[in-house]
mmCIF file of the C-alpha atoms, coordinates in Angstrom:
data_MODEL
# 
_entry.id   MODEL 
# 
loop_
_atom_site.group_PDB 
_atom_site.id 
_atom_site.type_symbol 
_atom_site.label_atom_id 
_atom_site.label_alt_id 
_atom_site.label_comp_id 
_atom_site.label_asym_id 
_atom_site.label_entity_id 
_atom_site.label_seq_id 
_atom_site.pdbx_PDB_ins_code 
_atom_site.Cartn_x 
_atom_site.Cartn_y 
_atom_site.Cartn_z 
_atom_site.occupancy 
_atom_site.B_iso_or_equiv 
_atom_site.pdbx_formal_charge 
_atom_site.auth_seq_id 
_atom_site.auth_comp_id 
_atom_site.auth_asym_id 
_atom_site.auth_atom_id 
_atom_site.pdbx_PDB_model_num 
ATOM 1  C CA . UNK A 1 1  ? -37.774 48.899 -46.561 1.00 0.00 ? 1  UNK A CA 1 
ATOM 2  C CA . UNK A 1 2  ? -39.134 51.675 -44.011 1.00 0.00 ? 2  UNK A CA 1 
ATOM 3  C CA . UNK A 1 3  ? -40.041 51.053 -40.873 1.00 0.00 ? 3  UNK A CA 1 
ATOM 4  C CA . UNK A 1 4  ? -38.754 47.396 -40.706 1.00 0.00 ? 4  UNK A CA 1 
ATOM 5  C CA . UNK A 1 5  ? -37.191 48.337 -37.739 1.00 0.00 ? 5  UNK A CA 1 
ATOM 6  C CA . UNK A 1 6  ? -39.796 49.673 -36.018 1.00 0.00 ? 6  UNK A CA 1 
ATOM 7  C CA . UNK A 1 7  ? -42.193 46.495 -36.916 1.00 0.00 ? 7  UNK A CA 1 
ATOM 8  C CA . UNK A 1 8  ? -40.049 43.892 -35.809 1.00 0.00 ? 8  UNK A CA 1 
ATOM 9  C CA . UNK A 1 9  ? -39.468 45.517 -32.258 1.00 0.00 ? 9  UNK A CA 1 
ATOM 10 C CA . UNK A 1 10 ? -43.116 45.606 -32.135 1.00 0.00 ? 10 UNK A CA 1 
ATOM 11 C CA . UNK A 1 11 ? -43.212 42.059 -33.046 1.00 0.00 ? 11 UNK A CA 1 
ATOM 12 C CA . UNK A 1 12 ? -40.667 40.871 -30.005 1.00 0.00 ? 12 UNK A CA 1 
ATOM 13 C CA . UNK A 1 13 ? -42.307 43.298 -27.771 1.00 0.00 ? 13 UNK A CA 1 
ATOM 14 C CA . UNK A 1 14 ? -45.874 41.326 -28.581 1.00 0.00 ? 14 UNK A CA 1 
ATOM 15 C CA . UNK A 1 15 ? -43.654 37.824 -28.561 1.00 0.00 ? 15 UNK A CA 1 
ATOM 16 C CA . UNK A 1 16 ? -42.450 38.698 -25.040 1.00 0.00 ? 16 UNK A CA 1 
ATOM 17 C CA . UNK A 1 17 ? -45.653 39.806 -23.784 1.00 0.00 ? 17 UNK A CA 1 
ATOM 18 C CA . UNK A 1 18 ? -47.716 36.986 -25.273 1.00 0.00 ? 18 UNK A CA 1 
ATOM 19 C CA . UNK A 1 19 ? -44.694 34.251 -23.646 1.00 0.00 ? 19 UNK A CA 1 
ATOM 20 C CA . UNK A 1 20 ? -45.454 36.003 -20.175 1.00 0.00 ? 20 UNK A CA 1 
ATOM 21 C CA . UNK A 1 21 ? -49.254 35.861 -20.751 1.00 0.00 ? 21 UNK A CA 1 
ATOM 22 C CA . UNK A 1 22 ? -48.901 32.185 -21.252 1.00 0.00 ? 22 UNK A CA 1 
ATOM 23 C CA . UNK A 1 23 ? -46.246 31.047 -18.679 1.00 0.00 ? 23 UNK A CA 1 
ATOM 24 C CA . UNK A 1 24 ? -48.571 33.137 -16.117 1.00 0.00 ? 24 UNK A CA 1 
ATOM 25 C CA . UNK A 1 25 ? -51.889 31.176 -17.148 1.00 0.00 ? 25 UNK A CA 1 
ATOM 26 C CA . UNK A 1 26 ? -49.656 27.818 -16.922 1.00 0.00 ? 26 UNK A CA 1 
ATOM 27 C CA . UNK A 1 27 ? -48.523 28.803 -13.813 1.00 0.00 ? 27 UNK A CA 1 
ATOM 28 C CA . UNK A 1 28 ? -52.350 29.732 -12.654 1.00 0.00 ? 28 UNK A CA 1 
ATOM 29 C CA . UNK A 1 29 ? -53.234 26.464 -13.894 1.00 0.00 ? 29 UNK A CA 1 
ATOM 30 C CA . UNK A 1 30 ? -50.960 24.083 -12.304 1.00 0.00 ? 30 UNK A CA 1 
ATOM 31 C CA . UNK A 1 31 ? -51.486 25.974 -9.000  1.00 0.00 ? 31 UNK A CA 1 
ATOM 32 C CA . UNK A 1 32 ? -47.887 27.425 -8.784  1.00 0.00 ? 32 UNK A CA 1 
ATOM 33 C CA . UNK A 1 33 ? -49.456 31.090 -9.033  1.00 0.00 ? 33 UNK A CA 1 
ATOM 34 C CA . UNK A 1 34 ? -49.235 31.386 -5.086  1.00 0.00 ? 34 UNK A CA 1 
ATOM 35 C CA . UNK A 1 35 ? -45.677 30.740 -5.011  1.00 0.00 ? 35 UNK A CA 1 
ATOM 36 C CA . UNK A 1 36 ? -45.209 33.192 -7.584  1.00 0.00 ? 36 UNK A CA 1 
ATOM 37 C CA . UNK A 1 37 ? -46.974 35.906 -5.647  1.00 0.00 ? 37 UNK A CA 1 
ATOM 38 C CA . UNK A 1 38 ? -45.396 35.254 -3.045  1.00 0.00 ? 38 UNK A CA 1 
ATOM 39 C CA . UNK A 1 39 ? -42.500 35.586 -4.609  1.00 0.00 ? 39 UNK A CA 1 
ATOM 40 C CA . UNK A 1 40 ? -42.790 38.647 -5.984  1.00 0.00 ? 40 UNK A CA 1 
ATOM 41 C CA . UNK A 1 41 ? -44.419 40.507 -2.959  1.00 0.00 ? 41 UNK A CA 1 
ATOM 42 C CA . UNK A 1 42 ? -41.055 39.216 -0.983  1.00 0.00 ? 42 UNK A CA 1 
ATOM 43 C CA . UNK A 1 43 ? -39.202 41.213 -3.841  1.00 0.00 ? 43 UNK A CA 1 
ATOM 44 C CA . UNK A 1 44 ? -41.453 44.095 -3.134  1.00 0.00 ? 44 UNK A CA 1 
ATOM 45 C CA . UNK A 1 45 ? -40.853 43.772 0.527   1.00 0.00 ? 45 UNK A CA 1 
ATOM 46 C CA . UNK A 1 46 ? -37.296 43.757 0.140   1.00 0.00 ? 46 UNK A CA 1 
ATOM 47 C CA . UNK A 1 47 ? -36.868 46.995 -2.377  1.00 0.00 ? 47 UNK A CA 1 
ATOM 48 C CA . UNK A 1 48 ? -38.746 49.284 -0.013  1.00 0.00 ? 48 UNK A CA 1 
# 
């Protein structure tokens, strides 16, 4: 049973990724991407 550990943190790693790739093309598809941005580069704004 070697390297179990290993795999199965590089399987959530891909599940979390692939979740975020998914949510981001809904997101792109429904139109809700600008908010999103916008979001985000008010977040950016605020930490520097």
């Amino acid at each position: 049973m070697k390297g179990t550990s290993r795999e199965s943190i590089n399987f959530i790693v891909l599940l979390i990724v692939f979740v975020l790739f998914i949510g981001f093309v809904i997101l792109y598809f429904t139109g809700q991407i600008d908010k999103v941005t916008k979001i985000i580069s008010d977040m950016v704004k605020i930490k520097t």
